[in-house]
N, C-alpha and C positions, 0 to 999 in steps of 0.2 A: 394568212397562209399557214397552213400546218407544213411539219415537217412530212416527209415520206415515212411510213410506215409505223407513224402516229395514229391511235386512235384514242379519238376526243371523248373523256370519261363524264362530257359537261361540266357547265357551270359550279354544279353542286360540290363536286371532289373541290375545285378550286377554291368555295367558300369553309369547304370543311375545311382545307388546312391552312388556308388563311386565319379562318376562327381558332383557330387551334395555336397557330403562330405564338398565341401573347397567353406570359404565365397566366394571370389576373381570369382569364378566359377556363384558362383547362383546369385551375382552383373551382370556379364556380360549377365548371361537371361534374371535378370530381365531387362536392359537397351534395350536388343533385343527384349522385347516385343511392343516397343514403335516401334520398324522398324527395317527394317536392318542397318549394320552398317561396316564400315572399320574398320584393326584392331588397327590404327592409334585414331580415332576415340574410340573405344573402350579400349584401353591404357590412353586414356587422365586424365579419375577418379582418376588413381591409381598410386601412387609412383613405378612404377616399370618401365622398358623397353617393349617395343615391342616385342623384342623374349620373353621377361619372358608372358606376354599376350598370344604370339605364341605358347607358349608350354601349355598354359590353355586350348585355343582353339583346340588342337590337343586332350585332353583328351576330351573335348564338342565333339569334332567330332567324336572317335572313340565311345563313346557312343549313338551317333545318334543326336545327342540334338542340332545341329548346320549345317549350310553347308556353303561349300563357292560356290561360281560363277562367273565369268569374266563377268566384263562389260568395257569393255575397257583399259583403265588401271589400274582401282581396281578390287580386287576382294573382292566384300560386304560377311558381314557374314552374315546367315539369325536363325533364331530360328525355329527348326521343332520340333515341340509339340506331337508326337507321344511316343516317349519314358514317356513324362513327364504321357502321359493320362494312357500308359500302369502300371505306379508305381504308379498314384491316385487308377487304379483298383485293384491295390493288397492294398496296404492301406488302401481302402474301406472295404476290410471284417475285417481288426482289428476295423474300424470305428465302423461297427455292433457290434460288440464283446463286444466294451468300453458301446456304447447307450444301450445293454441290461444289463450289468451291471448295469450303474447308475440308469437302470429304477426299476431293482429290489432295488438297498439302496434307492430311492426317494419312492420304496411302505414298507419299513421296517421304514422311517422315519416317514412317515405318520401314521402306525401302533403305532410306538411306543410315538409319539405326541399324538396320542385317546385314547392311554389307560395309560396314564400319570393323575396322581392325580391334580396335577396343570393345568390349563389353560396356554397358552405358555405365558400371559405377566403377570404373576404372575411368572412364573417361570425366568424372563428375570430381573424381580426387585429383587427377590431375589438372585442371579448371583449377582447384583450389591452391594445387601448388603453385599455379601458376599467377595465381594473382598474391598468393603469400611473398612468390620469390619478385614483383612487380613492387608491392608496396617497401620491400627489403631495400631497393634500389633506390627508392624514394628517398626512403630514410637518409640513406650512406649520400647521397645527393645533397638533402636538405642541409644535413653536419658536414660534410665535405668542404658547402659554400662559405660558412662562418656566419658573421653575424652582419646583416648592411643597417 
């Protein structure tokens, strides 16, 4: 059952970020973006084995996010960017979402900066007095108590 007003981006987003989830994973993209790669090759960074690498690449692959190919005797991984592009385009409208946000608190800061009685670095010195005459208090606090 989906929610109301859900609409379902498939399986594939769900694997992209699933695959994506685990460093170990998004290590091996980023290194395939440099080129392709054996998975000899692409085990060499990481404290692990080859089938443990083997079984990374298998979840990269069932997500879309990798392939392999025969060139002779290896078979190179390659990075296919299409899943990556389709999860920036869902990301991108939280991206709008955050940028009208902040645009609104960046025009209520502004507001509230112009109709401030102080100038801002008048109010930036007295911040400071105020925490000079704060830690003062401290002080006379700490010596006041003696010694336990």
């Amino acid at each position: 059952m989906e929610p109301i007003g859900y609409e379902s981006q498939g399986p594939g987003l769900d694997a992209t970020f699933a695959a994506l989830a685990d460093p170990t994973r998004r290590a091996i993209l980023a290194r395939l973006t440099e080129g392709e790669a054996s998975v000899a090759e692409l085990a060499a960074p990481f404290a692990m084995s080859q089938p443990a690498i083997s079984k990374h690449l298998k979840v990269l692959e069932r997500a879309g996010l990798v392939s392999r190919s025969r060139d002779r005797q290896r078979r190179p991984v390659r990075l296919e960017a299409r899943p990556l592009g389709d999860a920036a385009s869902w990301l991108s409208e939280y991206r709008r979402f955050w940028a009208g946000r902040f645009q609104r608190l960046d025009g209520l800061l502004a507001e509230l900066q112009s109709s401030a009685v102080l100038p801002v670095d008048a109010r930036s010195a007295g911040d400071q007095g105020t925490r000079a005459t704060r830690s003062s208090r401290c002080g006379r606090r700490h010596h006041q108590g003696g010694h336990r």
